[in-house]
N, C-alpha and C positions, 0 to 999 in steps of 0.2 A: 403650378397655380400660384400667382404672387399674395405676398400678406391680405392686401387691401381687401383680395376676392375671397380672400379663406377667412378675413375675419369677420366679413360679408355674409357668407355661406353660415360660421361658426354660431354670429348669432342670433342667426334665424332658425338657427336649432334648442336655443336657450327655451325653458320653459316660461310660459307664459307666468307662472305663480312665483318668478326670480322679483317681477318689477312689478307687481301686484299691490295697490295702494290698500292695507290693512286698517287703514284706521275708516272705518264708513258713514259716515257723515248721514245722516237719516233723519225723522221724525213719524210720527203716525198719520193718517190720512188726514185725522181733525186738526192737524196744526194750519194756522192761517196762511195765506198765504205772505204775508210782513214780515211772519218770525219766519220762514222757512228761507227769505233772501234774504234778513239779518243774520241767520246760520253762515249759511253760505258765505257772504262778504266777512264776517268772521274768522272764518275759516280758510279764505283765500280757493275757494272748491269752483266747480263752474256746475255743480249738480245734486242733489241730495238726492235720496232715494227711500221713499215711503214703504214704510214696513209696519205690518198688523198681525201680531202676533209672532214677531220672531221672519216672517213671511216678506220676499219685497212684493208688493201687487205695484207700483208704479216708479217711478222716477221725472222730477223737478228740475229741467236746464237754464241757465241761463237763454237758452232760445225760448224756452217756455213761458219767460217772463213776458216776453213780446204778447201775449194774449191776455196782460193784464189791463179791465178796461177801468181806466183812469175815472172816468166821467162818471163811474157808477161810485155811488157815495161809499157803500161798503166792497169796493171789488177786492181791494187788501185785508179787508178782514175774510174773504171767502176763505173755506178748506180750501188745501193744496190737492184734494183730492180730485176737485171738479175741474181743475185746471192741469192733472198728470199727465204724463204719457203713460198709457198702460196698454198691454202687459210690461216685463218688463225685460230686455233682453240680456239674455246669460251665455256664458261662454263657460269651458268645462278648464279649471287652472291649469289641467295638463297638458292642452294644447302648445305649440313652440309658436315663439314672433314669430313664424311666416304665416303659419295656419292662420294665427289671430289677424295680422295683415289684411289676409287674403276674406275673412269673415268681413272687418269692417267696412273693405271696398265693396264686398257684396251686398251687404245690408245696409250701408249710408247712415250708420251711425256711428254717434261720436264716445258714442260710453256704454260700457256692456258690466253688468256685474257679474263676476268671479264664482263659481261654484267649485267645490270641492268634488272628486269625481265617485266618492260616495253619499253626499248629498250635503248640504249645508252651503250657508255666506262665506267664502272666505274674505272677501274686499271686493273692489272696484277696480275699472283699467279703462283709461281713457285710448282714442286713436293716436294723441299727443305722447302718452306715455310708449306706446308702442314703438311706432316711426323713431323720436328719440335715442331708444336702446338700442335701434340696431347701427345707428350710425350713416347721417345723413351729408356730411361735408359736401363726400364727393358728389354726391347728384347735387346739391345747393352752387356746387361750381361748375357745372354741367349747362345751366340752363341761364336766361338772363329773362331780365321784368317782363320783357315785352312779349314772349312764348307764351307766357300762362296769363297775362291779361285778359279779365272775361268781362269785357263790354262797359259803355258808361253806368258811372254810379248812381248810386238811387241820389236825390240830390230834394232837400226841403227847406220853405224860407225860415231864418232863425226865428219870424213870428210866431211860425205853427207851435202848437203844447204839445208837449212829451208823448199824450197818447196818439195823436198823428204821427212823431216820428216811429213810433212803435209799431202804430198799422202800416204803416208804409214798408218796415224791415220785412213784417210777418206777410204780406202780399207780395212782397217781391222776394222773398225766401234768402233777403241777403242779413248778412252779420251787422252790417252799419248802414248809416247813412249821411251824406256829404252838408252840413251846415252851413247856406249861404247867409254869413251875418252879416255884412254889408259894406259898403265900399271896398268890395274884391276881395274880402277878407272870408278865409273858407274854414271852416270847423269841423270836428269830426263826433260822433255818437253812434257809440258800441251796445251790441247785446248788455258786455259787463255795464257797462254804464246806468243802462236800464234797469235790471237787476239791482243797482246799488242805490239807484232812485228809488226804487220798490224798497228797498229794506231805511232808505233812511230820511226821505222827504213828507213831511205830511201835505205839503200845497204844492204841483209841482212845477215851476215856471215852465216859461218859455226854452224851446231848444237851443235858441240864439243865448243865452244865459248859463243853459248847462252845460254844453257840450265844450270838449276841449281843441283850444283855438290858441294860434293859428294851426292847421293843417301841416306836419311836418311831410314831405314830397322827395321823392327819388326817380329818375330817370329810366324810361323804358328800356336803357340802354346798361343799367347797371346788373351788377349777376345777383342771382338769389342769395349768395352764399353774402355779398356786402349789405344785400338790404337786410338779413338776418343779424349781423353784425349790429346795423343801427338798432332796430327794435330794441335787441340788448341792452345796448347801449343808454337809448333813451326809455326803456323801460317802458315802452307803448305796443302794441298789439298791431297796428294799422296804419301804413302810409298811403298817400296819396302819389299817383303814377303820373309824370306831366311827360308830353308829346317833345318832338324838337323844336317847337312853337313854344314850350313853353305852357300850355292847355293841359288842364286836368282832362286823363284819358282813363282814369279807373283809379279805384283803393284797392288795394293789396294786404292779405291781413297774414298772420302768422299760421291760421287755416289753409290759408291758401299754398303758403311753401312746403307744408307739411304734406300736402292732398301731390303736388308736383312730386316732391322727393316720394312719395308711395308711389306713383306711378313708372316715374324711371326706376326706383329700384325691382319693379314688379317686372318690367319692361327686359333689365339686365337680368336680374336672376332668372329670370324663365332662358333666354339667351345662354346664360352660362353654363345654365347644366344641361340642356340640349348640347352644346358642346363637349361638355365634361362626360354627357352618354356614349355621343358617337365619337370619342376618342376612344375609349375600353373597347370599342369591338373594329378599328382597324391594326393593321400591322403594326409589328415593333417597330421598324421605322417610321412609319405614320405616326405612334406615338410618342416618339421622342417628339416631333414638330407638331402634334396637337398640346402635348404638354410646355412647347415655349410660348403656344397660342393661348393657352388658358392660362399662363402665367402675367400676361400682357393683355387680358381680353378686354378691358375697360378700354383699352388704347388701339389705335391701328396697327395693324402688322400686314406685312407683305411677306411672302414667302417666294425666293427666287430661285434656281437655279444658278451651278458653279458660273454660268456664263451672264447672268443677271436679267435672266428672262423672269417675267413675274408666273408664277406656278398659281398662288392663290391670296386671296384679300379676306379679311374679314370684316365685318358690318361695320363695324368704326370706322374704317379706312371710308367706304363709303358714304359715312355721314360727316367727314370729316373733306374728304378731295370735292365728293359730290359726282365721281367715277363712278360706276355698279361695276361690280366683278367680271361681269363681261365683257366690261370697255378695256378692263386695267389687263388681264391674265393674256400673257402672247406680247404684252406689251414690253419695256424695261423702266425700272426709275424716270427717265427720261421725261416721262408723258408730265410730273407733274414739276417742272424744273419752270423758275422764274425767271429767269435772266439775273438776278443782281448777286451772284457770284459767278467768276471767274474762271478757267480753265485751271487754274493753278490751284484754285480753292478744292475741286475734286481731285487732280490730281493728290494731293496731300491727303486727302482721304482715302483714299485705295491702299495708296503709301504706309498709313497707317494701320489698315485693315488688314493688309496682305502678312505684316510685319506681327502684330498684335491678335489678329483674328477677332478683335473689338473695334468699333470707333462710337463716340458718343461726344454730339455737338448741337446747336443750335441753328440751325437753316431753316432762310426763306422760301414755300413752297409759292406755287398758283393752284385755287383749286379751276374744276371745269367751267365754273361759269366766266372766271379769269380776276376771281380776289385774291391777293396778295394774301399768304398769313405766315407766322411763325411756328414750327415746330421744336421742339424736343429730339431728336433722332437718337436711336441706340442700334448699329447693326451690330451684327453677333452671327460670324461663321460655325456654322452645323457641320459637324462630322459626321460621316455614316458608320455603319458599323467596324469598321476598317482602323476609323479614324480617321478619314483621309476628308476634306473638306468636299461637303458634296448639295449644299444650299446656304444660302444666307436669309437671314431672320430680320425685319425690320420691325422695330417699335417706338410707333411714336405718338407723341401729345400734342393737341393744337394749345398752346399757351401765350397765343396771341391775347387773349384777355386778362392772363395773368400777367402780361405785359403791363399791359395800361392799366389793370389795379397796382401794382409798384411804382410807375410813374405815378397815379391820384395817393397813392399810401407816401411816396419821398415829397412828394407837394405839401402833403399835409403836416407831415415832419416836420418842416422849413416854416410853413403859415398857420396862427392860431386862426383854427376853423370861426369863432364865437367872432371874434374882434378884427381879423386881417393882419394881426400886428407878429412880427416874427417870436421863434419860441425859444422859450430856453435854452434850445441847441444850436438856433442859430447865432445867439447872445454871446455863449461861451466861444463860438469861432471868432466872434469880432472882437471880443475881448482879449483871446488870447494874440491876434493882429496887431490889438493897440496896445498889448504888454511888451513885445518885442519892439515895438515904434519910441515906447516912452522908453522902455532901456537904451535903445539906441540914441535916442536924444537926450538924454540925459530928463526926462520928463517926469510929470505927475500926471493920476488920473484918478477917479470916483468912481467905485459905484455906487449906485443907489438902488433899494430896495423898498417901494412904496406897497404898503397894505392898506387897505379900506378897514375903516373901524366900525366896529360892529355889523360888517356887511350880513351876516344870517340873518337878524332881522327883519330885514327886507324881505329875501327868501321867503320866509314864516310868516310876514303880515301881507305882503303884495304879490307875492307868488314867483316863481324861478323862473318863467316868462318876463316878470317887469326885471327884477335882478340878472338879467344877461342883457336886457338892453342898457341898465343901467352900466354894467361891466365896458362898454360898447360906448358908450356916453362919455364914462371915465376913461377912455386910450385915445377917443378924442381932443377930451379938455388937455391931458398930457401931451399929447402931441401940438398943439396949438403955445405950450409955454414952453418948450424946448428950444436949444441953439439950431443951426441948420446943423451941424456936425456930431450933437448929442443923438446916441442909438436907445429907441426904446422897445422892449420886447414885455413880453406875457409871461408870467414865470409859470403861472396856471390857479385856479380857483380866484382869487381877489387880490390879487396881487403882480406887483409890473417891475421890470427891472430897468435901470437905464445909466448908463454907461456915459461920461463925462472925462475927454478926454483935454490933454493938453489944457491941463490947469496952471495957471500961474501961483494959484495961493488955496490955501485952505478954504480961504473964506468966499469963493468962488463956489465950491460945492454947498455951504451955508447956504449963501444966497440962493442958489438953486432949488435948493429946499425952502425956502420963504417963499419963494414966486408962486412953486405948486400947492403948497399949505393955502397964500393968498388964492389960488386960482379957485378953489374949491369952497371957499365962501361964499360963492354964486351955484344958487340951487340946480340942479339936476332936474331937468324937465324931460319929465317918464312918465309919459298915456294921459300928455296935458296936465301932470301934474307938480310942483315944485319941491325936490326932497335934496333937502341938505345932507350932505355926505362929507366924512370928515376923513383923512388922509395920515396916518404915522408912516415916518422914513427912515429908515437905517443906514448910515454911510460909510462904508469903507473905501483907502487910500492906498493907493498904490505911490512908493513901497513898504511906507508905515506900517501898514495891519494885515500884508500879505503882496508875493511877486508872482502869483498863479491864479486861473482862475475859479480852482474852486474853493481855494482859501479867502479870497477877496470877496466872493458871492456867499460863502457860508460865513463871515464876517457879517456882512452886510445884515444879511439875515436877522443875526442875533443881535445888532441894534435894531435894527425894524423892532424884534419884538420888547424890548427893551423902554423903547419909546412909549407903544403898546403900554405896558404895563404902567408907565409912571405917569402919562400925562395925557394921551393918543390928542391926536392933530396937531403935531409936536415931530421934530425931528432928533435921532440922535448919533452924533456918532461914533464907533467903536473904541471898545474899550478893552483891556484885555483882561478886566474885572470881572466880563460877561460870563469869562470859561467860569471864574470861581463861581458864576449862578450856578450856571450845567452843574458843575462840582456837587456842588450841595441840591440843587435835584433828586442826583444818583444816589448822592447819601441817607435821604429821604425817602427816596422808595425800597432802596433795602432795609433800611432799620425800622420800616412801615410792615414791609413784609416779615421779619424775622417777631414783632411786635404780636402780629397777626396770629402768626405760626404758634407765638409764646403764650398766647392771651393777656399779653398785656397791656389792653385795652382796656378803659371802663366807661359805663355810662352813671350819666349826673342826669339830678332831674329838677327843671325849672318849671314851679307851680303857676297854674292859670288861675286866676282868682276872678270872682261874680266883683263888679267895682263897688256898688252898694254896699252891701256887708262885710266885702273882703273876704268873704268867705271861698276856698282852692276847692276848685272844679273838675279839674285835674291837669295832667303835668306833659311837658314835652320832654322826649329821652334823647341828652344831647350828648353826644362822643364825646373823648376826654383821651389825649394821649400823653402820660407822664411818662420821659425818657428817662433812663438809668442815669444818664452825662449832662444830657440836658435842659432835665427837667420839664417841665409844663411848654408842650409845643400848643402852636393856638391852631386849631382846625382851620383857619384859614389858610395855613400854611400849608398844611399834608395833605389835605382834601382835595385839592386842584392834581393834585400829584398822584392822589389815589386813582382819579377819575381818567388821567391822560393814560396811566398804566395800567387799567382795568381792573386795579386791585378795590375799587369802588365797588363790585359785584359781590365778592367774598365777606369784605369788611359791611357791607349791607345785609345781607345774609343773618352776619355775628348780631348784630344789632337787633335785630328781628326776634332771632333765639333768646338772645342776652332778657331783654324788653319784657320778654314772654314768660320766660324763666321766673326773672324776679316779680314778675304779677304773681304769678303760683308761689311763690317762697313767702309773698306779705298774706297770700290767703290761708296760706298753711300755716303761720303764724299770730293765727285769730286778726289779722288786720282787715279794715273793708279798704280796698284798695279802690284809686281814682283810675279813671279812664287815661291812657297812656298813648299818646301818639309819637309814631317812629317818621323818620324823614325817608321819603324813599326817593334815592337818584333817577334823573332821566336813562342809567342804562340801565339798571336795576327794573324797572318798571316795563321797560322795553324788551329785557329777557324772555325768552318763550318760555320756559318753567318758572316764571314768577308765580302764577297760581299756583301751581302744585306745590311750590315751596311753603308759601302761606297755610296752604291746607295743612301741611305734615308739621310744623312747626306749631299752629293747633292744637291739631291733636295728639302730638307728647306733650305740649304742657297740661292739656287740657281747661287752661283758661276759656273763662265766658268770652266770645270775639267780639260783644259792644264795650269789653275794655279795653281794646284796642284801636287805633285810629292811626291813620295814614295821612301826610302833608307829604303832596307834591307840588311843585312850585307852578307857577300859570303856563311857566313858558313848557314845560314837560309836556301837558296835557293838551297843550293847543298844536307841538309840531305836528300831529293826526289825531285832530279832533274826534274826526268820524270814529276809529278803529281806539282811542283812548275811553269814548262813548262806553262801547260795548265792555272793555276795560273793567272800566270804573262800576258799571252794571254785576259783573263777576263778584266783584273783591265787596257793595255793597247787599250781595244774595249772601253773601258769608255770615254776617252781619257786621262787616267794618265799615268803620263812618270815614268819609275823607274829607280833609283840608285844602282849601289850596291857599301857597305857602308866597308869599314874597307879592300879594296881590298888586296891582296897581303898578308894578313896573315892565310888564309882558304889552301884548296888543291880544288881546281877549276879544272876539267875536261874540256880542251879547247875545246873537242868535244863534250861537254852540251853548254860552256859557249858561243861559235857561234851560237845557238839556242834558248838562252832566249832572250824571246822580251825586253831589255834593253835600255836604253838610255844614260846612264852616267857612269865611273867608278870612285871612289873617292880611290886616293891612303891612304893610312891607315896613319897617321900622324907618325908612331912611324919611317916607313922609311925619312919622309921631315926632323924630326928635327935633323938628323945627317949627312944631304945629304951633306952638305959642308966638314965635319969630316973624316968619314965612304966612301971607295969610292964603300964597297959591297955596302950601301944602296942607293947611286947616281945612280949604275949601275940599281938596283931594280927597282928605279927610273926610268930611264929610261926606260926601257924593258917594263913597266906597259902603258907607253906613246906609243910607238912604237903599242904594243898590242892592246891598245885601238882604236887607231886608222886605223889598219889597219881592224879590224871589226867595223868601220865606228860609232865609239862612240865616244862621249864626257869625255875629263877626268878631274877630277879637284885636287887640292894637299890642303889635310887639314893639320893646325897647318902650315902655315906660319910663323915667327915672326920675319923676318929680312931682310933686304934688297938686302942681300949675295943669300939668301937661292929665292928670287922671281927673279933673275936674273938670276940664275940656269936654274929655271921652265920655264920662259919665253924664255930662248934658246932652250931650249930641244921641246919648244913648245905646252904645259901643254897649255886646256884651259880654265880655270879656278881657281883660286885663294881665299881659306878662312882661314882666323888666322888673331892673334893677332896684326898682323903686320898693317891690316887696320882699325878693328873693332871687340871686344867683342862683345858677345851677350846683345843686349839693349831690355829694354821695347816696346812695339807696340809703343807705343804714337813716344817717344824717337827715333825708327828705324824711323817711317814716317814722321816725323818733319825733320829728317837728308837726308832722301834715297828718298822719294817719295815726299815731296814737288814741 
């Protein structure tokens, strides 16, 4: 029996309560139906399950969303109970993946809850959970789009509203439906989709508005196992299937590969052990040659005779030649022979078989109807009891498809799929052509290293659809200011490399960097709209800064970032300064870490003050690292450093405890202590046990949680708004209040940002310290005031420092005041001897 079929068999004997999803995601039958798809999209779940009294009586899918009716005013506030599936169906945990299999195919469900097999919940198991564990590759390379295509899709104008595409899905019993938004432009809306509309739209537009556009599309011709690759990849559920015309012929969703591979694996394992039975009950030499056939059963095998007559075929062979067993048996190899090898080409085979009693190669068959394909071949002479050779064993794979996936996978190697433009691999070949060219001529060359500055923005405010046309935009403009003989490639993410050969001078590469900095002054026209994008360059020389190419490209690099950091739309080139950065990087993150490790860390606390009375409201708790060597490092230094080496988690953490600790020490020391907010980073906040940390840190200090307060910056909470929502909803049932920190320099969504449960907004200091100067950033000013207030939040102006600049605030009506104007950040001891005494 070979690995693949016994790991096949192995785990479909696994117990079904090994992959059993323990954590059960539920609520009671009176929950509405809005909070029961805000669980859910929470949770990342596709199903909750209603439980009354400890009891499941129902279960809530995302299919079930589809029967929410939009038009009725309160159809989201109904119980989830009038809308369940009930009863609800259970499976006993001790069943194995195949029993469990074998139930879901029977009953046409997607989710069964788990019992214990003397009574009780013990979790959940999807049909996706199942199929997964036992290992699906090989059926995903088995079959290809256009097998399991099930007819045109449901298809609705982008006019219609949410609850037509809904009825539309729930009458035609499909998962999506195809979004014609207009001019040829096709969109797609998912069950999830629906479901997430349910949990988080209170008006719901038009489908042409929500659904996600354009339609990514794969070929009837590609195999299941590539289009599973994309989904992956792109992180989507559902492509759309186009004809050789080029015509949408159906959507294809990650249901559907799942529902394929259950059926071929249902199809072979029934096959296999039908085989595996009637091997045990013939002879011993029958069973040495069922035991090569069940070792190979996935594959064709032919079984011949010393003289090369075929004795017997099995099912493969036949779905593979397109021969049935009674065309091929009597017959010899012969029958399936293509012409495009040679007399010479078998001869060498025999030669080697006769000599070896193996051969294993790659040969062109034909099958019956007279298509060309490629095999795999392994023969392998059979001894009988004797020893003496007395059949030959043939096994083989049709990898005619794995052909042509290696040729589309070496294509893609070679071409950036997004842009057209060659890749990094093919950069480094040319480069290293024109390093042996410039030795030989005694020459010079450049590379250059171009990054987009601030390209995630884009991403974050126009969506990673406008940001890859942009990417596409920008290898245009590039290629339009190059010489005919300059190479330019993709190095990957926002960044382009390009290769300058046969220099005469330095200032050749200079120039080259001027033209494209100039070219880039002219806006970027994305979805009709004008966006300026600014360009940093790094340049290394050949033989100046390196005579290889990954020293010249890893050169390049680190002026690119270099640039980046001191000026960006600015060129620069290498240095050998740069290493001494790295240097002092590495220095930095270990005596960060060993700091960490030591506790020698502390927090300072800089008072908020009411501007009227001046009276402190309470205080921000801002890090502080004193080195032994030295001395006072400025958080802007180690912070960045903390955050690329993820020592930002830990050190956020300290802060949290630290913060909480000393609340409890000024209470225990008859103090009334002010409200204390801690900074929390975009990864820290993003951690899946940040609640639970909050909670535990709590409850050992046991501080009140409204003296505690959290600032997260705009740009944190806005990279997933939706899923930061529910967030912020958490950490305010606690009772913490939040901030958000650095306002007014992110792109804020006003129709998210009236929805985050907030309490404060902090204008960003870089608008206060010009506001007397500057009357854009007075006006900023103001407007950030006006805003806040009128969604009923508190605002405060950091970087005060002058008495110009608090007289401003305090008319405009700012309510809160921090900077240097009344207090640096001091020691605890120091704040509470001054503030809370």
């Amino acid at each position: 029996m070979s690995d693949e079929l016994e790991n096949c068999l192995s785990r479909s004997d696994l117990p079904l309560e090994r992959i059993v999803q323990r954590s059960l995601l539920n609520c009671t039958p009176r929950t509405s139906v809005r909070e029961a798809a805000e669980r859910m999209v929470a949770a990342r779940c596709s199903s909750i399950v209603v439980m009354d009294g400890g009891v499941p009586v129902g279960i809530w899918t995302e299919r079930d969303a589809l029967k929410v009716e939009w038009a009725e005013g309160g159809g989201l506030d109904r119980p989830v109970a009038e809308v369940m599936s009930a009863p609800v169906k259970c499976i006993d945990g001790s069943l194995s993946l195949g029993e469990a299999a074998v139930r879901f195919q029977r009953e046409g469900v997607r989710h069964f809850v788990v019992t214990a097999p003397g009574g009780g919940v013990r979790g959940i198991v999807t049909q996706t959970d199942v199929v997964l564990n036992r290992g699906i590759e090989c059926y995903l390379r088995m079959a290809v789009v256009g097998s399991i295509l099930r007819g045109e899709p449901v298809r609705v104008d982008g006019a219609e509203s949410l609850a037509t595409a809904a009825r539309r899905m729930r009458e035609s019993r499909a998962d999506s439906v195809v979004v014609e938004v207009g001019d040829g432009v096709l969109g797609i809306l998912t069950e999830r989709d629906i479901l997430r509309f349910v949990a988080t739209l209170d008006r719901p537009g038009t489908v042409g508005e929500l659904c996600s556009k354009p339609l990514v599309s794969v070929s009837i011709h590609d195999t299941l196992y590539s289009v599973r690759f994309l989904l992956n990849e792109q992180r989507i559920r559902h492509v759309g299937v186009v004809d050789d015309e080029g015509r949408l012929a159906g959507v294809l969703s990650f249901s559907d590969l799942l529902s394929s591979a259950e059926h071929l694996y249902v199809d072979e394992l029934q096959g296999l052990l039908a085989e595996r039975d009637m091997a045990l009950s013939v002879s011993k030499r029958n069973l040495l040659l069922a035991e090569q056939v069940i070792d190979a059963s996935l594959e064709g095998i032919i079984i011949t005779d010393i003289n090369g007559v075929i004795l017997s075929v099995n099912p493969a062979f036949t779905r593979v030649t397109g021969y049935s067993a009674a065309e091929a048996v009597g017959q010899t190899p012969k029958l399936l022979r293509s012409g495009c090898h040679d007399a010479a080409f078998y001869q060498q085979m025999w030669t080697i078989l006769l000599a070896d009693g193996v051969w294993q190669g790659e040969i062109w068959n034909r099958r019956k109807n007279g298509e060309l394909y490629v095999e795999l071949l392994t023969i392998t002479a059979v001894p009988d009891e004797k020893g003496e050779r007395a059949n030959y064993a043939a096994v083989f794979s049709d990898i005619t498809k794995l052909k042509e996936s290696e040729q589309r996978i070496e294509s893609l190697s070679y071409n950036d799929m997004l842009t057209g433009l060659p890749t990094q691999r093919v950069f480094k070949d040319r480069l290293s052509v024109a390093l042996f060219q410039a030795h030989r001529d005694h020459d010079r060359l450049a590379v250059m290293m171009v990054g987009l500055d601030r390209f995630q923005r884009v991403n974050e405010s126009l969506g990673h659809e406008a940001g890859d046309r942009l990417l596409q935009a920008v290898a245009g403009r590039l290629q339009e200011n190059l010489r005919e003989n300059d190479f330019l490639a993709r190095m990957g993410g926002d960044e382009y490399l390009i290769l300058v050969p046969s220099l005469d001078h330095v200032e050749d590469a200079v120039k080259r960097a001027w033209w494209i900095i100039e070219a880039f002054q002219q806006p970027f026209i994305i979805d009709g709209n004008p966006l300026v994008m600014t360009a940093s360059i790094g340049i290394s020389l050949y033989p100046d800064d390196g005579i290889n190419p990954e020293t010249l490209m890893m050169n390049a690099d680190a002026a690119m970032f270099r640039a980046k950091g001191e000026a960006r739309s600015s060129f620069q080139l290498y240095a050998h300064a740069m290493n001494t950065r790295a240097a002092e990087r590495l220095w930095l993150e270990n005596e960060l870490r060993r700091a960490l490790d030591e506790d020698a860390l502390e927090l300072h606390y800089q008072p908020l003050v009411e501007p009227a009375g001046e009276a402190v409201v309470s205080a921000e708790a801002l890090l502080r690292w004193i080195h032994p060597e030295r001395g006072f490092i400025p958080p802007a230094e180690f912070i960045p450093v903390a955050e690329d080496c993820g020592l930002i988690i830990p050190i956020g953490e300290w802060v949290l405890r630290e913060a909480c600790r000393q609340q409890r020490a000024w209470r225990d020391a008859g103090l009334a202590p002010v409200p204390v907010a801690v900074n929390i980073s975009g990864l820290q906040f993003r951690e899946h046990d940040f609640l639970h940390t909050t909670k535990a840190v709590l409850s050992e200090s046991g501080i009140d949680p409204r003296l505690l307060r959290f600032e997260l910056t705009e740009s944190v909470i806005m990279e997933d708004a939706a899923e930061a929502i529910q967030m912020l909803k958490q950490i305010r049932d606690m009772g913490i209040s939040v901030s958000v920190d650095d306002f007014g320099t992110g792109y804020s969504s006003l129709a998210y940002l009236k929805r985050f449960p907030i309490s404060t907004l902090k204008i960003d200091r870089s608008f206060v310290s010009d506001i007397t100067e500057d009357p854009d950033d007075f006006a900023i000013v103001r407007s950030i005031i006006t805003l806040g207030h009128s969604l009923r939040l508190n605002v405060v102006a950091e970087g005060v420092e002058n008495g110009h600049q608090l007289e401003l605030l305090r008319q405009e009506g700012c309510d809160f005041i921090q900077g240097f104007h009344f207090s640096k950040a001091l020691p605890a001891a120091e704040f509470a001897g001054k503030y809370l005494g």
